[in-house]
C-alpha positions as a Markdown table, in Angstrom:
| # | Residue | x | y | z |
|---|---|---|---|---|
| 1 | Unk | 85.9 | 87.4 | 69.5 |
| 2 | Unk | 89.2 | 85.1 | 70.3 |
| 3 | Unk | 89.2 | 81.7 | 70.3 |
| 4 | Unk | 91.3 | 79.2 | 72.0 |
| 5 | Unk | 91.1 | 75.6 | 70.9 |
| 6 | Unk | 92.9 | 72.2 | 71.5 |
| 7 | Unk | 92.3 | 68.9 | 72.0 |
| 8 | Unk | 93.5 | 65.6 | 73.4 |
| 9 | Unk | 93.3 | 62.7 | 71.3 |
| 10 | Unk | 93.1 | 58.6 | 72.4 |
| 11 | Unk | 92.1 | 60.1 | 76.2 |
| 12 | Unk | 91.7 | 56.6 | 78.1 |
| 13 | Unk | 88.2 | 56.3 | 80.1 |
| 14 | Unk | 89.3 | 54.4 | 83.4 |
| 15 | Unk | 85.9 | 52.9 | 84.0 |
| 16 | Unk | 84.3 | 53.6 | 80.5 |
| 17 | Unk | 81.9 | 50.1 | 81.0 |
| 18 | Unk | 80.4 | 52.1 | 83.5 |
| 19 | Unk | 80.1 | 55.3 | 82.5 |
| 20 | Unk | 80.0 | 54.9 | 78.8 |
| 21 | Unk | 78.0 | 52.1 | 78.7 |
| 22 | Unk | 75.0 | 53.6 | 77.1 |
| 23 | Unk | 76.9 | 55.4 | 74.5 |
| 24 | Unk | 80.0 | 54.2 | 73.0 |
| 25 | Unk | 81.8 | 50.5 | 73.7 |
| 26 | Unk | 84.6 | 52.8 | 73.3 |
| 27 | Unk | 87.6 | 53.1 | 76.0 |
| 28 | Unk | 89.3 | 55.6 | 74.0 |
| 29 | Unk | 88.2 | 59.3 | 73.1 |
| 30 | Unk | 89.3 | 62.6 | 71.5 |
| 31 | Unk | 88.5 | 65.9 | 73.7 |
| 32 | Unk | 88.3 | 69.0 | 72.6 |
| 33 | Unk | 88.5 | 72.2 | 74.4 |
| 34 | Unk | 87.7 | 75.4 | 73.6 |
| 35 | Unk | 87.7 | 78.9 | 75.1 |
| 36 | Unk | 85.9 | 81.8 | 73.9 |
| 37 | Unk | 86.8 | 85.2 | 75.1 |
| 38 | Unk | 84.6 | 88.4 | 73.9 |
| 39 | Unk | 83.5 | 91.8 | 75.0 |
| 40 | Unk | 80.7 | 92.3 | 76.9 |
| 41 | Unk | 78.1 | 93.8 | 74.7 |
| 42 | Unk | 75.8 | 95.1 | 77.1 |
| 43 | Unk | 78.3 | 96.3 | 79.4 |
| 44 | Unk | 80.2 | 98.2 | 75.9 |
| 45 | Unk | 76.8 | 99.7 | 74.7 |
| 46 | Unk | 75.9 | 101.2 | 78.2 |
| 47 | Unk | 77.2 | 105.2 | 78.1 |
| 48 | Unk | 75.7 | 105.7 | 82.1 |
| 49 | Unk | 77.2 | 102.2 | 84.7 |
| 50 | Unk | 79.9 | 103.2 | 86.7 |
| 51 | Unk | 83.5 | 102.3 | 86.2 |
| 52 | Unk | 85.0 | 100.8 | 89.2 |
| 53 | Unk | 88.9 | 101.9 | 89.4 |
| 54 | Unk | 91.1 | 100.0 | 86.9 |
| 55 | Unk | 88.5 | 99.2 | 84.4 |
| 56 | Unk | 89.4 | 99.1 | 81.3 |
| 57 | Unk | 88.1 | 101.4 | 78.5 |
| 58 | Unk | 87.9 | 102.2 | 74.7 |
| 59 | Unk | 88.0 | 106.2 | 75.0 |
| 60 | Unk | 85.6 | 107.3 | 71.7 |
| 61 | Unk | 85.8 | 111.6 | 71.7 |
| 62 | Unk | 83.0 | 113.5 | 70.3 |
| 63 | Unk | 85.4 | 115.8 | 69.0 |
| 64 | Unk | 85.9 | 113.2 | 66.2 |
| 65 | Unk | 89.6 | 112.6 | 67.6 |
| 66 | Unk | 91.3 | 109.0 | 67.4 |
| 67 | Unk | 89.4 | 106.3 | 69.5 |
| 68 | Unk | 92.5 | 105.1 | 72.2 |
| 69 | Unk | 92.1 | 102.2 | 75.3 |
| 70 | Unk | 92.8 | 103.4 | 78.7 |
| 71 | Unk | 92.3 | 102.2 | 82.3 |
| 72 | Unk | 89.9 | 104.4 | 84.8 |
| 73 | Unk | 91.9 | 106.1 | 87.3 |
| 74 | Unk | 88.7 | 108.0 | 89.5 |
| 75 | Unk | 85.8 | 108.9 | 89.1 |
| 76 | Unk | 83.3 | 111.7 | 90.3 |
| 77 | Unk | 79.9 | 113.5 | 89.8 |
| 78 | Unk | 79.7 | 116.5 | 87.7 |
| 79 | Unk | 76.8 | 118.1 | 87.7 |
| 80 | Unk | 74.1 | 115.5 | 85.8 |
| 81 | Unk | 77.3 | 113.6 | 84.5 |
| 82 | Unk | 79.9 | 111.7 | 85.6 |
| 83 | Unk | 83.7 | 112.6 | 85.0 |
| 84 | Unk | 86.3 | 109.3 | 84.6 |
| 85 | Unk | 89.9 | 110.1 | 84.6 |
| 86 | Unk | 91.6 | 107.9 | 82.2 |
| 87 | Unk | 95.5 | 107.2 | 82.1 |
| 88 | Unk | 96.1 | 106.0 | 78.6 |
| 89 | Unk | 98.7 | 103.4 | 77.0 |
| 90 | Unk | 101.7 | 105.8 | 77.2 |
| 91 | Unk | 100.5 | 107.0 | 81.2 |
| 92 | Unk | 99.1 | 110.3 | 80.2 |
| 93 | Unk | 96.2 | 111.1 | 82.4 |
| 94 | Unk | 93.2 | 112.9 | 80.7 |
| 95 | Unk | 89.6 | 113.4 | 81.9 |
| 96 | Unk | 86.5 | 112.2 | 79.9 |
| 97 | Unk | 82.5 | 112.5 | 80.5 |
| 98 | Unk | 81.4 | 109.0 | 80.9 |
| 99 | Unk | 79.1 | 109.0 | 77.9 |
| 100 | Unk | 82.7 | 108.6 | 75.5 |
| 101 | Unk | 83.9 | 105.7 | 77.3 |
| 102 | Unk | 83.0 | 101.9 | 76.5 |
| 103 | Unk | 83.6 | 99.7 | 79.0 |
| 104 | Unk | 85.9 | 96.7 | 77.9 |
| 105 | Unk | 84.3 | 94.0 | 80.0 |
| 106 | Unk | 85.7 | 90.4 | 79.0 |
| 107 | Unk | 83.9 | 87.2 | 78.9 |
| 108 | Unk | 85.8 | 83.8 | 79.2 |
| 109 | Unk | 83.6 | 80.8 | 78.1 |
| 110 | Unk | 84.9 | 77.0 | 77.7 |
| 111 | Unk | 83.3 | 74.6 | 75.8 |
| 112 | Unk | 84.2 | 70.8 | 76.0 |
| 113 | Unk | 83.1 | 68.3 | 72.9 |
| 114 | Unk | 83.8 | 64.8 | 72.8 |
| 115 | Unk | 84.0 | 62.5 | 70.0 |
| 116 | Unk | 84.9 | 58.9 | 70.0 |
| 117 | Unk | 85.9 | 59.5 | 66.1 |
| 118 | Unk | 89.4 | 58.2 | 65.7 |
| 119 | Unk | 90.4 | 60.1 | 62.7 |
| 120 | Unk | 90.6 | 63.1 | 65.0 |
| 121 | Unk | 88.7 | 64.5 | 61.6 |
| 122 | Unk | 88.6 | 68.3 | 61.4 |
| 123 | Unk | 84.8 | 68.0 | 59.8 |
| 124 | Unk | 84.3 | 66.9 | 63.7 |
| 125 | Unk | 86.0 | 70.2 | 64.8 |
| 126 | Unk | 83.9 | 72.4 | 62.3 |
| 127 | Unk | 80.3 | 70.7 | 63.4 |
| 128 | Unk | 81.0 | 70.6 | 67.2 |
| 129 | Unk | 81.9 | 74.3 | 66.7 |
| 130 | Unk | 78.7 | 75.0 | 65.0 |
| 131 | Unk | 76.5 | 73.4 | 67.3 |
| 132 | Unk | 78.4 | 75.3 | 70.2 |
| 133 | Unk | 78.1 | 78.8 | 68.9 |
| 134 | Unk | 75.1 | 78.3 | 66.3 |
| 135 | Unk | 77.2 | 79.1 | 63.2 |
């Protein structure tokens, strides 16, 4: 999992008597962003979806060769199994049963915390993260 963080502090809230009113007197607040990137775990586990051309791949042989990424070139129907044709990092097509090919299928996710704390304190930071991924 990668994750992107930043924050702006002393953001000014135009009309915060209006829209702040019920929470903070306030006009001044720290933001924080953050964006989450991970791989699909259902779509990694699954040994049978189709690959749509230009998918990306982790290539894992049976034969107990090196593990590589790859993008799908094609794909057909052999027999009960389907064949993906793989052009690897160095543009070396090879062909591989479908059942040794994860599908690298990225999630983005943002997150947006705000906190009217004017230490900008990185405790903040830590908990707001917490709550947000249920550390």
């Amino acid at each position: 999992m990668l994750f992107d963080q930043d924050f702006a502090e002393n953001f000014t809230i135009m009309l915060s008597f209006e829209i702040q009113s019920a929470h903070w007197i306030s006009k001044q607040v720290t933001i924080y962003v953050t964006i989450a990137q991970h791989l699909d775990k259902d779509c990694w586990k699954s040994t049978t979806s189709a690959l749509e051309k230009d998918s990306e791949v982790t290539v894992e042989p049976t034969d107990g060769s090196e593990k590589f990424w790859g993008r799908v070139v094609a794909s057909s129907a052999a027999g009960a199994s389907v064949v993906v044709e793989v052009v690897d990092g160095k543009g070396v097509k090879t062909t591989w049963p479908r059942a040794e090919l994860r599908h690298r299928r990225v999630v983005s996710v943002a997150h947006i915390t705000v906190s009217d704390d004017k230490n900008h304190d990185t405790w903040f930071v830590q908990e707001a993260m917490k709550r947000q991924w249920k550390w």
